[in-house]
N, CA, C and O atoms as a GROMACS GRO file, in nm:
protein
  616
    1UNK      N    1  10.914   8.799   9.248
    1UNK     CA    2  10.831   8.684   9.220
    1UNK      C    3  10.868   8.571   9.313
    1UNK      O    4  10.976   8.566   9.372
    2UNK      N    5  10.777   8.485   9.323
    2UNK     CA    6  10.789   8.403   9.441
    2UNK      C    7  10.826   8.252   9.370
    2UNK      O    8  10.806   8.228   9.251
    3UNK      N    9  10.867   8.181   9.441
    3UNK     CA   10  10.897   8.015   9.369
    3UNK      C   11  10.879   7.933   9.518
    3UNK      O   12  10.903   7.982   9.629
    4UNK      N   13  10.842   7.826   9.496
    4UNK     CA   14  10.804   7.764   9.578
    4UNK      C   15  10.820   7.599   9.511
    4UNK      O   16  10.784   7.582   9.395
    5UNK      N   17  10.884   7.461   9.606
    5UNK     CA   18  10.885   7.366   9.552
    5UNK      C   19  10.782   7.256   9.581
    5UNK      O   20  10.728   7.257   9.692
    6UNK      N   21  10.752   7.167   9.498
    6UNK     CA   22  10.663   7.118   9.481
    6UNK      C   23  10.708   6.984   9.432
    6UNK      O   24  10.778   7.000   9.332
    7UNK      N   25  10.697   6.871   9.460
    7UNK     CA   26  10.829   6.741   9.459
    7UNK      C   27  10.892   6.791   9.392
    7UNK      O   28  10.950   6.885   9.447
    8UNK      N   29  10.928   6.773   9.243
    8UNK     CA   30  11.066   6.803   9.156
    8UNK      C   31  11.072   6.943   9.080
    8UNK      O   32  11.167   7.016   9.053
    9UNK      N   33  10.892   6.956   9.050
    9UNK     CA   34  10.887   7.095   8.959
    9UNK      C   35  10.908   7.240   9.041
    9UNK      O   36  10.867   7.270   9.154
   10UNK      N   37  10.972   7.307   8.960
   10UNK     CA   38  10.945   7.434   9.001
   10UNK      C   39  10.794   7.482   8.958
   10UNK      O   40  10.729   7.441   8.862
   11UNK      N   41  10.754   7.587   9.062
   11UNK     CA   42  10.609   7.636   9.033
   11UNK      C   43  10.636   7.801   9.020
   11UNK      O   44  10.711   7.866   9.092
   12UNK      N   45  10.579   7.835   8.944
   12UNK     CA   46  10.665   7.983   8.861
   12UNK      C   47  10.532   8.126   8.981
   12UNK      O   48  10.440   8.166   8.909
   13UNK      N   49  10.528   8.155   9.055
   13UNK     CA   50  10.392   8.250   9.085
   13UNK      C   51  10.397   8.354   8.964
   13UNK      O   52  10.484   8.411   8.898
   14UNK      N   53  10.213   8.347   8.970
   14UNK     CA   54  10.178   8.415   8.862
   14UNK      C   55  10.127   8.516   8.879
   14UNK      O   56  10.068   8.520   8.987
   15UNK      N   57  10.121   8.613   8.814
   15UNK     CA   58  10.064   8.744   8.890
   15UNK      C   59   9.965   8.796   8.826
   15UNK      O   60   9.984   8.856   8.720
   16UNK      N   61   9.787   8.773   8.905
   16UNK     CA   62   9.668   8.682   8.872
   16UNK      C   63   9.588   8.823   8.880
   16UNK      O   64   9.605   8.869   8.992
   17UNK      N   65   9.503   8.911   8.799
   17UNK     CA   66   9.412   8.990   8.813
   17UNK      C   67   9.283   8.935   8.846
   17UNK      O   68   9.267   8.825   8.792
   18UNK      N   69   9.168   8.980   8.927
   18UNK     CA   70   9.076   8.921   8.941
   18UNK      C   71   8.966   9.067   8.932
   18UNK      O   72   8.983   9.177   8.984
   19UNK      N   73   8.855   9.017   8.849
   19UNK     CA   74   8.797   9.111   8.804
   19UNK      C   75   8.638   9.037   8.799
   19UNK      O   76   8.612   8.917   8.788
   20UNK      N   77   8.521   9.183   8.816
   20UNK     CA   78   8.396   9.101   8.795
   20UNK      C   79   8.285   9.196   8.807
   20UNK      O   80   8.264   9.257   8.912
   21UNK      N   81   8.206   9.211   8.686
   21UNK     CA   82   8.106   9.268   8.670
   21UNK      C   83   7.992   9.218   8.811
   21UNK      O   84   7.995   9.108   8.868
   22UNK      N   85   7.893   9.344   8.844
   22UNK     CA   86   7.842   9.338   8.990
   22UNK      C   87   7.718   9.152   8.949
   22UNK      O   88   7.701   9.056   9.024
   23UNK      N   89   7.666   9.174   8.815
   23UNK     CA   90   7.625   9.055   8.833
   23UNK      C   91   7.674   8.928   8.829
   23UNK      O   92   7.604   8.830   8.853
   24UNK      N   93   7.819   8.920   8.795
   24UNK     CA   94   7.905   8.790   8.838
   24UNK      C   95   7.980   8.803   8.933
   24UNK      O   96   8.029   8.703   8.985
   25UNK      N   97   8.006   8.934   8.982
   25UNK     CA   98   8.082   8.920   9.131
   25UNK      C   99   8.039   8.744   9.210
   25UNK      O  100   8.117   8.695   9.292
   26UNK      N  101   7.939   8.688   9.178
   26UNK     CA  102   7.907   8.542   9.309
   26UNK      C  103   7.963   8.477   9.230
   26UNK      O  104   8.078   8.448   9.264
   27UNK      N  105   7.926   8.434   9.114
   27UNK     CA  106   8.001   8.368   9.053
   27UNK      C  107   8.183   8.359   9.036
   27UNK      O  108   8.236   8.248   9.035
   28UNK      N  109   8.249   8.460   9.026
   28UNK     CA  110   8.398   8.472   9.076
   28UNK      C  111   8.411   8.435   9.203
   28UNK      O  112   8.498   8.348   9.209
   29UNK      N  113   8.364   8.459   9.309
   29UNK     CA  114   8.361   8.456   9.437
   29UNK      C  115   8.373   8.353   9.470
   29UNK      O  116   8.461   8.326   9.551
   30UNK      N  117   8.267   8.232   9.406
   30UNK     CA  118   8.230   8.081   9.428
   30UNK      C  119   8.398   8.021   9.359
   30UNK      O  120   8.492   7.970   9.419
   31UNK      N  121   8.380   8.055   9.206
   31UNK     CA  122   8.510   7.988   9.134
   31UNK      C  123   8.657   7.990   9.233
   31UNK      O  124   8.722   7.888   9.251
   32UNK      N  125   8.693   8.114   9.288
   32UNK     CA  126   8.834   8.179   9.362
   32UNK      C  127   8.809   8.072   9.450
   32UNK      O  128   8.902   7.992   9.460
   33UNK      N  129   8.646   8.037   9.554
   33UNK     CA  130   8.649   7.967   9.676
   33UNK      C  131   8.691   7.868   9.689
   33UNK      O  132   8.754   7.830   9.788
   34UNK      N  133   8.655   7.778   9.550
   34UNK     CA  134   8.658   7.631   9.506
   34UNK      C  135   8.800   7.619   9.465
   34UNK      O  136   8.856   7.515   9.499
   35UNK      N  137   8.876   7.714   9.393
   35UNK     CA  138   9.010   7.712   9.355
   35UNK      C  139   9.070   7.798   9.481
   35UNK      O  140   9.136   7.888   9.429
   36UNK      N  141   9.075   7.806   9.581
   36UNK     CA  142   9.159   7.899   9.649
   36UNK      C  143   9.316   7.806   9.705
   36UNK      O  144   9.427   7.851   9.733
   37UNK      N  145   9.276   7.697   9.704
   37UNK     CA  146   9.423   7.645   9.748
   37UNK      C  147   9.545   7.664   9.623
   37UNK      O  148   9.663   7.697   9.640
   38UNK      N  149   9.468   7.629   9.482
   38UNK     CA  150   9.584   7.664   9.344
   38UNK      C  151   9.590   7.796   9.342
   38UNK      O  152   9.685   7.827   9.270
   39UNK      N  153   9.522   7.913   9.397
   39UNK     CA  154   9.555   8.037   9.416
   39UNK      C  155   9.647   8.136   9.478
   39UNK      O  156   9.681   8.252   9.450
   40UNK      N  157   9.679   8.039   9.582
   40UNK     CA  158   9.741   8.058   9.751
   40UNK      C  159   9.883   8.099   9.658
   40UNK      O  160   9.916   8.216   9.641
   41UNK      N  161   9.958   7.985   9.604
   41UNK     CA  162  10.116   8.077   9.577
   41UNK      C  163  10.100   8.186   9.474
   41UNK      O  164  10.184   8.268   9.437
   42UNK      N  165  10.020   8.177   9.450
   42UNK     CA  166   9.998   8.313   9.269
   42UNK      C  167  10.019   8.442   9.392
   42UNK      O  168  10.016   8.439   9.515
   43UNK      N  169  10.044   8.573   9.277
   43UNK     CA  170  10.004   8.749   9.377
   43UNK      C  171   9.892   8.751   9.287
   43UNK      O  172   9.879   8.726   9.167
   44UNK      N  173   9.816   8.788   9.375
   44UNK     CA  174   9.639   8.844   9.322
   44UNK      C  175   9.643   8.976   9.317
   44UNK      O  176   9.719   9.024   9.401
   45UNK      N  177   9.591   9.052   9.250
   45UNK     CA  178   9.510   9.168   9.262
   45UNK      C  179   9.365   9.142   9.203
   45UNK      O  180   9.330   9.042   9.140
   46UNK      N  181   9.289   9.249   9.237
   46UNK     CA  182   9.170   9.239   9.230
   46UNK      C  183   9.140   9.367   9.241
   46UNK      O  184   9.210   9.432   9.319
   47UNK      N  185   9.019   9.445   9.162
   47UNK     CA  186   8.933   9.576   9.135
   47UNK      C  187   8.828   9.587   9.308
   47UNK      O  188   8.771   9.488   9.354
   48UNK      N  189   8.826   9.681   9.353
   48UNK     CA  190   8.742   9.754   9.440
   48UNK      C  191   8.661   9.662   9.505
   48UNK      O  192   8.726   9.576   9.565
   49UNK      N  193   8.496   9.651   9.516
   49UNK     CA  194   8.461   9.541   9.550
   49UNK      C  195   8.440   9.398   9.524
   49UNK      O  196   8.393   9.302   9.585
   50UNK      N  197   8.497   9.423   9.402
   50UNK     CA  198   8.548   9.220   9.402
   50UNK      C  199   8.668   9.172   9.478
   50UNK      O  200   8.682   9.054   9.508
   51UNK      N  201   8.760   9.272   9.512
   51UNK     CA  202   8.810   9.228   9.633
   51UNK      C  203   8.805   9.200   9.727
   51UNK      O  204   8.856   9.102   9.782
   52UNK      N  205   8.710   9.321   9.786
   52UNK     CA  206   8.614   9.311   9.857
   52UNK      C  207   8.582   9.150   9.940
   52UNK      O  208   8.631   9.088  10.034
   53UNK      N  209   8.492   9.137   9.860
   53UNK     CA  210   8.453   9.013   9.887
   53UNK      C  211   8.478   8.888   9.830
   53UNK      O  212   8.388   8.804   9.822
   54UNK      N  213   8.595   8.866   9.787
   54UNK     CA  214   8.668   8.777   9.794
   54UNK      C  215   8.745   8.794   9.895
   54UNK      O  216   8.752   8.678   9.934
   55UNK      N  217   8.807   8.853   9.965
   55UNK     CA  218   8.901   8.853  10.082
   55UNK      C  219   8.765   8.842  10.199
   55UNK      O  220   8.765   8.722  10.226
   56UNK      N  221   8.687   8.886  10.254
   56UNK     CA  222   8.601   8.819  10.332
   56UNK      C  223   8.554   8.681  10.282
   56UNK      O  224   8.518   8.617  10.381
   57UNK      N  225   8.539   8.607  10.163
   57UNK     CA  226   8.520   8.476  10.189
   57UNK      C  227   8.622   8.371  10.193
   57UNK      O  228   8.606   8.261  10.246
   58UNK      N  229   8.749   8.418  10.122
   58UNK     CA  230   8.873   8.369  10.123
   58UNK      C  231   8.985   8.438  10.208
   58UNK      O  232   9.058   8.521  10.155
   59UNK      N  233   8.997   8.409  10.317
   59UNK     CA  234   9.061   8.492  10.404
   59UNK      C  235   9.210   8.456  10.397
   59UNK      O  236   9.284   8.535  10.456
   60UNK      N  237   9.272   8.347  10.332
   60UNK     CA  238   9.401   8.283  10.321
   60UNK      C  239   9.483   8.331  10.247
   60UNK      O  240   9.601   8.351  10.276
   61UNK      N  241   9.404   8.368  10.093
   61UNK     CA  242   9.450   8.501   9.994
   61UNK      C  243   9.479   8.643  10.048
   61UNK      O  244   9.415   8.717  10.123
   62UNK      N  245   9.587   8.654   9.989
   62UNK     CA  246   9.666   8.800  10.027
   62UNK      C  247   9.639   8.844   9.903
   62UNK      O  248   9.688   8.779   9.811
   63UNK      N  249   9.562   8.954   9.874
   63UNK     CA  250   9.515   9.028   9.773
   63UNK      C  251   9.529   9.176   9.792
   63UNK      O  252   9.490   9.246   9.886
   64UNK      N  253   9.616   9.221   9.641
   64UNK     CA  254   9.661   9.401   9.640
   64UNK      C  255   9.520   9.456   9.613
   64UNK      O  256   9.452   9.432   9.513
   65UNK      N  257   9.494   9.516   9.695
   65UNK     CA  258   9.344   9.569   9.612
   65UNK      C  259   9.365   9.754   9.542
   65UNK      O  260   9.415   9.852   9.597
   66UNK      N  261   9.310   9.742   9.420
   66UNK     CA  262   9.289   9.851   9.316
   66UNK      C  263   9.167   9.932   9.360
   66UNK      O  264   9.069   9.920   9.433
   67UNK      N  265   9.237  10.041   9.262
   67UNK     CA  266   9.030  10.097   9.298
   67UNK      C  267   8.929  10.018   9.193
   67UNK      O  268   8.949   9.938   9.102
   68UNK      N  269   8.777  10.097   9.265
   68UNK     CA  270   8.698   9.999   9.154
   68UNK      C  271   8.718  10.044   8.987
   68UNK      O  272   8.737  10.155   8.939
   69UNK      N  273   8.707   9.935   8.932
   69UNK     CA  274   8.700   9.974   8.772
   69UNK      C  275   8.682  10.098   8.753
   69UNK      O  276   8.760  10.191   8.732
   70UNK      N  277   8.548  10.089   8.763
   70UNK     CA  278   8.486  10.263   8.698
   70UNK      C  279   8.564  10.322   8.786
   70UNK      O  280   8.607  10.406   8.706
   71UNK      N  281   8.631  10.353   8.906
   71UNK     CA  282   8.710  10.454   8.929
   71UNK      C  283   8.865  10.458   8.899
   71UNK      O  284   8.950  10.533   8.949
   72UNK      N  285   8.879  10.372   8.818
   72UNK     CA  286   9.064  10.375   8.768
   72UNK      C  287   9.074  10.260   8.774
   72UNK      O  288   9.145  10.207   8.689
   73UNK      N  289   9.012  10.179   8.870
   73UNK     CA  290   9.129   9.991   8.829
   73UNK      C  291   9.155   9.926   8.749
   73UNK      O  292   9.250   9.849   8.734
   74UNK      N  293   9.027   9.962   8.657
   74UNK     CA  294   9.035   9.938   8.521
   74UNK      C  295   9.146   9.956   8.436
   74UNK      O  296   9.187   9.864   8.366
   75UNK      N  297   9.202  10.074   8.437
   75UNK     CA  298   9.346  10.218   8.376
   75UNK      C  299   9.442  10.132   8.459
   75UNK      O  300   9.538  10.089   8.396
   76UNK      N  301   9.433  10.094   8.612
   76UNK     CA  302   9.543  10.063   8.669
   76UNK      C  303   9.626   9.939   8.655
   76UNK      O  304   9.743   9.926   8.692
   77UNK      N  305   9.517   9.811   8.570
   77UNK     CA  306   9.540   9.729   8.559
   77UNK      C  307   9.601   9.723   8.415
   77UNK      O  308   9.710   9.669   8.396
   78UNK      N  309   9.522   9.786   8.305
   78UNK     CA  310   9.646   9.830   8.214
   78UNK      C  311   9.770   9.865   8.189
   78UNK      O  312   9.842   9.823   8.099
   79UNK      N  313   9.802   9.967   8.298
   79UNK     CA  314   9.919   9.984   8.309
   79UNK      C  315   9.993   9.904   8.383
   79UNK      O  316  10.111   9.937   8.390
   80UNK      N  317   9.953   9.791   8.451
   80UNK     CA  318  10.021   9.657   8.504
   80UNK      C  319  10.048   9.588   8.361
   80UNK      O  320  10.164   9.572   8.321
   81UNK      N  321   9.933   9.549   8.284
   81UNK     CA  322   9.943   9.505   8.146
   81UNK      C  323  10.063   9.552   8.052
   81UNK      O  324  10.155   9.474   8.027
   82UNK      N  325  10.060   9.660   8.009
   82UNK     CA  326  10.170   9.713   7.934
   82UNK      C  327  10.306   9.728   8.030
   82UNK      O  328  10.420   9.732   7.985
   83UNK      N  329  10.281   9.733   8.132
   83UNK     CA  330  10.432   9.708   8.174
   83UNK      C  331  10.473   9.560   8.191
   83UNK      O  332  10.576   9.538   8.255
   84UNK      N  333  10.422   9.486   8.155
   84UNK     CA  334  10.466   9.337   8.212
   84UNK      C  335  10.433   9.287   8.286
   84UNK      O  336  10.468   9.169   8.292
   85UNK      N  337  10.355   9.336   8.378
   85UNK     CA  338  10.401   9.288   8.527
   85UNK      C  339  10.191   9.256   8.602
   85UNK      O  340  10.127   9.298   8.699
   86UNK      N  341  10.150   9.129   8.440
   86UNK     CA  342   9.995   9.106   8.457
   86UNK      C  343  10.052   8.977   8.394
   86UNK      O  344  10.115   8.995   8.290
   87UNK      N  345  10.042   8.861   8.436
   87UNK     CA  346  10.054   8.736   8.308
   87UNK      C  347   9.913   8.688   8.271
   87UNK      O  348   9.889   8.645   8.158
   88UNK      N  349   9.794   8.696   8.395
   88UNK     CA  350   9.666   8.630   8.441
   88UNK      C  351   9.608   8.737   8.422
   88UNK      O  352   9.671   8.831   8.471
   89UNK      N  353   9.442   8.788   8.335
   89UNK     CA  354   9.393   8.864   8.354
   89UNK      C  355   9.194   8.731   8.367
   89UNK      O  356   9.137   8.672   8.275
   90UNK      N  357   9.160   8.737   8.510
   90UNK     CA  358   9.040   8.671   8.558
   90UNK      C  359   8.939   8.777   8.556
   90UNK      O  360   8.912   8.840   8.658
   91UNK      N  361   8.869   8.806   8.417
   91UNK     CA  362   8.768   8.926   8.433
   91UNK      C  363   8.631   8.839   8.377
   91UNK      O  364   8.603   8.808   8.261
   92UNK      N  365   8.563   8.813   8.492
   92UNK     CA  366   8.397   8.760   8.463
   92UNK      C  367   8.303   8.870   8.414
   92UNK      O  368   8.265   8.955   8.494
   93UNK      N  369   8.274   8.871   8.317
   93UNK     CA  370   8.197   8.983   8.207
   93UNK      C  371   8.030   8.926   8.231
   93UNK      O  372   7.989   8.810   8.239
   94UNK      N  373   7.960   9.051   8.238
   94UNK     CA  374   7.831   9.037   8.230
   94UNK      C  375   7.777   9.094   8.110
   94UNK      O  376   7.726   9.206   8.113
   95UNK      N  377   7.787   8.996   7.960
   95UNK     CA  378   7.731   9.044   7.847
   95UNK      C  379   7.577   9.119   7.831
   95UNK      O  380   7.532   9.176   7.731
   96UNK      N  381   7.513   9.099   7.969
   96UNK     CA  382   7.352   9.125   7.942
   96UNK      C  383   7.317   9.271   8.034
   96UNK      O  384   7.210   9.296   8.091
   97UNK      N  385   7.413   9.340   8.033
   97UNK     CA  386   7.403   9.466   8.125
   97UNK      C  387   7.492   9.589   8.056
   97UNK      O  388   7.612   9.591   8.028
   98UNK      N  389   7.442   9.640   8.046
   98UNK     CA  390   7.489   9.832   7.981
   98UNK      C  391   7.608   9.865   8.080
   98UNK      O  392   7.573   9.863   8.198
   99UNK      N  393   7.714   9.887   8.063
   99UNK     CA  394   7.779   9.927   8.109
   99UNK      C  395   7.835  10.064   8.116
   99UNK      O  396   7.847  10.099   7.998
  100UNK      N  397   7.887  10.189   8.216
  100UNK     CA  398   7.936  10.310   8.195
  100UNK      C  399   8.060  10.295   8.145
  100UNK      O  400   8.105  10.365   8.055
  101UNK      N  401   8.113  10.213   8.195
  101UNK     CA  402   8.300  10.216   8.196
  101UNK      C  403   8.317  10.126   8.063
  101UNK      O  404   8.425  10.068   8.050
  102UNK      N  405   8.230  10.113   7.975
  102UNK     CA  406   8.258   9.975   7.881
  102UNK      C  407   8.357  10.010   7.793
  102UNK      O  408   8.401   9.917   7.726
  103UNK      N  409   8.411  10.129   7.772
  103UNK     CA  410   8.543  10.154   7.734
  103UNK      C  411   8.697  10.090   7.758
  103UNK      O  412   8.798  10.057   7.696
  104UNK      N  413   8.633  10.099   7.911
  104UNK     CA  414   8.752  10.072   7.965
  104UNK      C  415   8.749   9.942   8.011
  104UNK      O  416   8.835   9.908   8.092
  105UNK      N  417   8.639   9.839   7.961
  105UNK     CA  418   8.659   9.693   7.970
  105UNK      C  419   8.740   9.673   7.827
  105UNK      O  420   8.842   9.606   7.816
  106UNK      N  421   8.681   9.737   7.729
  106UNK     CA  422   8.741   9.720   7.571
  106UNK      C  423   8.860   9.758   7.556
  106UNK      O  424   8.908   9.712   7.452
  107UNK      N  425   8.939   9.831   7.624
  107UNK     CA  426   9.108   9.883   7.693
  107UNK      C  427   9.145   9.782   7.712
  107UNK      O  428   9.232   9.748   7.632
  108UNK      N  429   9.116   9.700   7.797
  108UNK     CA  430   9.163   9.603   7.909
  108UNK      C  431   9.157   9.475   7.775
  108UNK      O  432   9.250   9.395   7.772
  109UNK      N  433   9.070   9.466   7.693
  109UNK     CA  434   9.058   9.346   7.623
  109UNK      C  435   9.134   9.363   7.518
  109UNK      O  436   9.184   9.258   7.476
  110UNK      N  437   9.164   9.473   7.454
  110UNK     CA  438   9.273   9.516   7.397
  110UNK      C  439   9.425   9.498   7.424
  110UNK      O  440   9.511   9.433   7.364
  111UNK      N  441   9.427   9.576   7.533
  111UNK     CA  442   9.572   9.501   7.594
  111UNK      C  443   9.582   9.361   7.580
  111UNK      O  444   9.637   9.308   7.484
  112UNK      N  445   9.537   9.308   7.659
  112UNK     CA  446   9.554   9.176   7.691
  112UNK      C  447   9.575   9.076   7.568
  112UNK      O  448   9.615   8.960   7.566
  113UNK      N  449   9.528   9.174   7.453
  113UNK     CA  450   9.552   9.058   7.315
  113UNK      C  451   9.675   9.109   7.281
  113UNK      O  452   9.765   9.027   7.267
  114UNK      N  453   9.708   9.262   7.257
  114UNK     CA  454   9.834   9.293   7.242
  114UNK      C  455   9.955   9.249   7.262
  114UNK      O  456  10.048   9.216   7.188
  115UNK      N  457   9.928   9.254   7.431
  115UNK     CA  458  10.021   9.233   7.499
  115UNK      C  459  10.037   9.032   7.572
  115UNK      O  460  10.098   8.978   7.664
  116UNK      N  461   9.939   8.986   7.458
  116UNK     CA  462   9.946   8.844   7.504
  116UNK      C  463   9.934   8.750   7.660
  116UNK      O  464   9.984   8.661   7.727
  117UNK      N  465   9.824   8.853   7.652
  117UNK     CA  466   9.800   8.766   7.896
  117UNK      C  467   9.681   8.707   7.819
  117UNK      O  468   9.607   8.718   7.720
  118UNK      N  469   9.719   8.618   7.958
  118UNK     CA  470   9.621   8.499   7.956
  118UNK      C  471   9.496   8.549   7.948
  118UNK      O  472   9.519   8.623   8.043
  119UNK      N  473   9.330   8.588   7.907
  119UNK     CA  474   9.265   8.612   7.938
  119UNK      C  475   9.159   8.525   7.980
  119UNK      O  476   9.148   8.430   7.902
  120UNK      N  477   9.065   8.522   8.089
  120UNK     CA  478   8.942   8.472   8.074
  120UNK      C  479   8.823   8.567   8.122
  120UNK      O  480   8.827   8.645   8.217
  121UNK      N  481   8.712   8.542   8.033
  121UNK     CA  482   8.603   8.637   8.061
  121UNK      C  483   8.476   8.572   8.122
  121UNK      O  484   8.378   8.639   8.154
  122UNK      N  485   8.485   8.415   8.138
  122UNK     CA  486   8.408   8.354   8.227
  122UNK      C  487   8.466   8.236   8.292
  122UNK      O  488   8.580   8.194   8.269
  123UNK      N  489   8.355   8.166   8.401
  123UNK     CA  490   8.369   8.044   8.454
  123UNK      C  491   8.425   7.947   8.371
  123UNK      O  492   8.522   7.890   8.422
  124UNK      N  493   8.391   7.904   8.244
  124UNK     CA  494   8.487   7.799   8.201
  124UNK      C  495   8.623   7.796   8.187
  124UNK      O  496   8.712   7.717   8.219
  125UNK      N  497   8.616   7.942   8.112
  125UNK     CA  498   8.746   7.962   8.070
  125UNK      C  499   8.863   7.986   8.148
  125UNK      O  500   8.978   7.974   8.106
  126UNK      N  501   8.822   8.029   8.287
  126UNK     CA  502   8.921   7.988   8.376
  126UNK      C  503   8.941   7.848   8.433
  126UNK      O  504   9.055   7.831   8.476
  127UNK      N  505   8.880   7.768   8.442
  127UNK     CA  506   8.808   7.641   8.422
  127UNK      C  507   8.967   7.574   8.404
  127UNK      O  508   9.047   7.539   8.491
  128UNK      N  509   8.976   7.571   8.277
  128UNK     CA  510   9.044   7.549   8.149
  128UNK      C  511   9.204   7.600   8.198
  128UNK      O  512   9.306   7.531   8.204
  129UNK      N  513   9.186   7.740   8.227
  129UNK     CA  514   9.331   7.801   8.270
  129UNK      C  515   9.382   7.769   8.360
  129UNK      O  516   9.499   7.734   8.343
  130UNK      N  517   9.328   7.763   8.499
  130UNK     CA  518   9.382   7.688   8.610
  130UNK      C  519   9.372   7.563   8.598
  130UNK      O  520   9.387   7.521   8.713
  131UNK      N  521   9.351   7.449   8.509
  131UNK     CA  522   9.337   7.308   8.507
  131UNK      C  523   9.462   7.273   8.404
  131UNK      O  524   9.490   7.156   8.380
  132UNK      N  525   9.534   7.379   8.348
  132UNK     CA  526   9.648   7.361   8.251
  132UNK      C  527   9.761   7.332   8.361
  132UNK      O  528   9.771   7.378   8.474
  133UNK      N  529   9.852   7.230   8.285
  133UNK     CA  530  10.030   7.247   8.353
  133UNK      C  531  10.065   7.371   8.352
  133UNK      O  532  10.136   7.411   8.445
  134UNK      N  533  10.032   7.444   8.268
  134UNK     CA  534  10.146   7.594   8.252
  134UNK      C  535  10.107   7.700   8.407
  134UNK      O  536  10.171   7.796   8.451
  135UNK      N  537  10.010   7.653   8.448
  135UNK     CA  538   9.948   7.727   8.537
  135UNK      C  539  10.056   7.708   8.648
  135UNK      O  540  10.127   7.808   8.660
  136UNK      N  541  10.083   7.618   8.720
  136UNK     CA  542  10.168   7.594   8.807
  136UNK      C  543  10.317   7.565   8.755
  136UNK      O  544  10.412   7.565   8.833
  137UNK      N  545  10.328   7.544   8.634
  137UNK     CA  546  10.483   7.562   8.592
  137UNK      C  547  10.527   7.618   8.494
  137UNK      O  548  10.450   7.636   8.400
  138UNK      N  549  10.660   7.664   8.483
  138UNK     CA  550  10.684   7.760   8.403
  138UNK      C  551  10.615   7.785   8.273
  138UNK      O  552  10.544   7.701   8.216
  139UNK      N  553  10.638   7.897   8.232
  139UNK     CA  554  10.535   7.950   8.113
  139UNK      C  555  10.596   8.072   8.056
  139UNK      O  556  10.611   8.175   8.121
  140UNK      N  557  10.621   8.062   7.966
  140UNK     CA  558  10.707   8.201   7.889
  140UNK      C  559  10.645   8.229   7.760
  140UNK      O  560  10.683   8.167   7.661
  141UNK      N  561  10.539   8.330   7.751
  141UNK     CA  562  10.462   8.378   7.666
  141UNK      C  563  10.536   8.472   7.546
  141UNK      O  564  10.624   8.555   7.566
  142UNK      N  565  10.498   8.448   7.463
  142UNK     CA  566  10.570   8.507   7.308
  142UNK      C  567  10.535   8.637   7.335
  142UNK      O  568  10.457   8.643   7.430
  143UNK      N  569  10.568   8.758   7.281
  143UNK     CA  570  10.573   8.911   7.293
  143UNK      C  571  10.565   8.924   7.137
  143UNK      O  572  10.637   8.870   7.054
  144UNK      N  573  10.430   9.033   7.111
  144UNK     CA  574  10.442   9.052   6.990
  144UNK      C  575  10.568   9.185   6.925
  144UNK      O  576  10.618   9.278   6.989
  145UNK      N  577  10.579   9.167   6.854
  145UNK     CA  578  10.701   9.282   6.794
  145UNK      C  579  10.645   9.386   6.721
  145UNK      O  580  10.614   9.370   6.603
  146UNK      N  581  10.624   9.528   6.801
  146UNK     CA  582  10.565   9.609   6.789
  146UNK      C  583  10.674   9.766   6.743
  146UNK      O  584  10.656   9.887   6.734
  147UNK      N  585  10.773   9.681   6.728
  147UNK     CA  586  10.912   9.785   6.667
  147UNK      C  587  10.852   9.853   6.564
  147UNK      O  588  10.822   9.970   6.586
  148UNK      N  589  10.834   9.818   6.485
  148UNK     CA  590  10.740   9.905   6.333
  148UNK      C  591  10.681   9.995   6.345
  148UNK      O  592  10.694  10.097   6.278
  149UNK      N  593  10.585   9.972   6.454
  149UNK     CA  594  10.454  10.064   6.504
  149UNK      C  595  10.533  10.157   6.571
  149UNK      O  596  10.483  10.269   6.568
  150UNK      N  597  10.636  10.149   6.629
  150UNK     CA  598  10.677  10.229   6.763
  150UNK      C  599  10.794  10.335   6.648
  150UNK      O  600  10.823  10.448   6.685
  151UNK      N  601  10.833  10.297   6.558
  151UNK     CA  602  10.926  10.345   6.493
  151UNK      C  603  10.886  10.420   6.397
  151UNK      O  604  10.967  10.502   6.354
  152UNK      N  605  10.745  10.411   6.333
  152UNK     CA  606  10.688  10.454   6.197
  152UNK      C  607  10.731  10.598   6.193
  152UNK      O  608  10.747  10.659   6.299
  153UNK      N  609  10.754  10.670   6.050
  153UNK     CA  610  10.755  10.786   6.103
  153UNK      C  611  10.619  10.878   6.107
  153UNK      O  612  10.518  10.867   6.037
  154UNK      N  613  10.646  10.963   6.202
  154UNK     CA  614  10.464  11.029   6.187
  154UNK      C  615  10.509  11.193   6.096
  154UNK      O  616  10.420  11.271   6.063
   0.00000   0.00000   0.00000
């Protein structure tokens, strides 16, 4: 993880998923453009072609790119999730479109409550997330205690 100073505070990098149904792909695209300087110290990843094209319009971002959703990024980003190692999950949802993979958006929304990451599923709500202090400084998220579940006997 990266740290970087900033007059007195430490700034914690966050490690930022970026995600986006094909009819909000512009909409993410625009939001990342307008925020790309509070982006710059975070590690990004990003799904198939929303990486895509966010790295052609934001060329300053260094972004891990996944496969697309429907082909695993979806699964891949979960398993970033359950291992720890997701604090930011940026997934712009298109409520008005049928989806194939909608399983595996409901995975991903699952985790993320489980496992307590930040979520946002639109423009405001990242809005909101990158306009917080915790965003640029430290932030230590509660872990739910899932000992019970993991221990029950079957």
């Amino acid at each position: 993880m990266r740290f970087r100073r900033s007059g007195t505070i430490t700034i914690k990098a966050k490690n930022i998923a970026l995600v986006a149904h094909d009819q909000t792909k512009p909409e993410l695209v625009a939001w990342v453009g307008s925020n790309e300087a509070l982006l710059q110290p975070h590690n990004l990843w990003a799904t198939g072609t929303t990486g895509r094209i966010i790295s052609e319009r934001c060329s300053s971002l260094k972004i891990t790119m996944l496969k697309s959703g429907p082909l695993g990024g979806d699964q891949q980003l979960g398993a970033m999730i359950a291992e720890g190692k997701l604090d930011v999950l940026l997934f712009f949802m298109d409520p008005m479109t049928s989806l194939p993979h909608d399983v595996d958006v409901k995975a991903l929304t699952r985790l993320s409550t489980l496992y307590n990451v930040i979520f946002a599923c639109n423009r405001s709500s990242a809005d909101f997330i990158i306009s917080s202090p915790h965003f640029e400084g430290e932030y230590q998220r509660t872990q739910r205690d899932v000992s019970d579940y993991v221990q029950r006997p079957i």
